[in-house]
N, C-alpha and C positions, 0 to 999 in steps of 0.2 A: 402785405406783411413783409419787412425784412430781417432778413437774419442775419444777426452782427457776430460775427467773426474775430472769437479775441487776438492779440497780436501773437504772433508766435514768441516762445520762451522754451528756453531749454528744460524750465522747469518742470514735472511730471504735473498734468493737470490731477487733482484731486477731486473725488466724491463720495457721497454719502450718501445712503440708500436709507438712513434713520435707523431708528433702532427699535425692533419690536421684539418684546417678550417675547420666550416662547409657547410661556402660557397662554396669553394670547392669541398664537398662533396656534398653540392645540386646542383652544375652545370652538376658534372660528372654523376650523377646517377639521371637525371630528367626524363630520359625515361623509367627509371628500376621503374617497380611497384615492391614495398618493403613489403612482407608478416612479420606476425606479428613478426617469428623468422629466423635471420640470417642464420642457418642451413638449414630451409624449402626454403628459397631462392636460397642456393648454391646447394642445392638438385634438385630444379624445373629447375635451370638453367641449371645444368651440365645435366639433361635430356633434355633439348631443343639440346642440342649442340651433345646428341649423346653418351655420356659416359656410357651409360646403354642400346648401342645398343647390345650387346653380350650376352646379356642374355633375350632375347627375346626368347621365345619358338613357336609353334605351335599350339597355343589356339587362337579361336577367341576374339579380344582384348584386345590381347598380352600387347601390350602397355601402354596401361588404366589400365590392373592388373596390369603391374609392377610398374606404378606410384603410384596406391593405396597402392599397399603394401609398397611400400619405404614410404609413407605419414604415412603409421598407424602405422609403427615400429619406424619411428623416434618420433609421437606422445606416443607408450605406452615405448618409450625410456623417455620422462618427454619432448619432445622439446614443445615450446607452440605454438599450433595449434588446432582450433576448428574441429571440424566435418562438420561445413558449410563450414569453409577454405579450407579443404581438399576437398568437394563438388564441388568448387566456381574454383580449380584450376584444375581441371579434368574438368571442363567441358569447361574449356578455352584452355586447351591440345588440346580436341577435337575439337573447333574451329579451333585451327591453321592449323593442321594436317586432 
């Protein structure tokens, strides 16, 4: 596969992400509880489903650290997230599991 490289231009490239309802968008995602930033969200998710099963080590509460720490990297990365949040969603991990 290659990948073609448009010519440079001064001009501001343009995009479009489409356009969805928000109704829509509130029907599809009424059961998804929506944390403050969309990244904390695909982060919590993709750990519910499994995607950060491999790096699990052999400490006790293996899982809880690795959520915390994905939580507080992505927070002193700038993403917006409290400390309660990050609190609030650990300890609802641990409910499920």
């Amino acid at each position: 596969m290659t990948l073609k490289v448009p010519p440079y231009t001064s001009e501001p490239t343009r995009f479009s992400a489409g356009k969805v309802s928000p109704v829509s968008m509130d029907s599809s995602t009424k059961d998804v509880p929506l944390i403050t930033s969309p990244v904390i969200t695909l982060i919590t998710v993709a750990f519910d489903l499994g995607f950060f099963d491999s790096y699990f080590i052999d400490i006790p509460d293996a899982k809880k650290e690795l959520l915390d720490a994905l939580l507080w990297g992505l927070k002193l990365e700038g993403c917006a997230i409290s400390e309660k949040e990050i609190r609030l969603i650990i300890k609802f991990e641990k409910l499920l599991n």
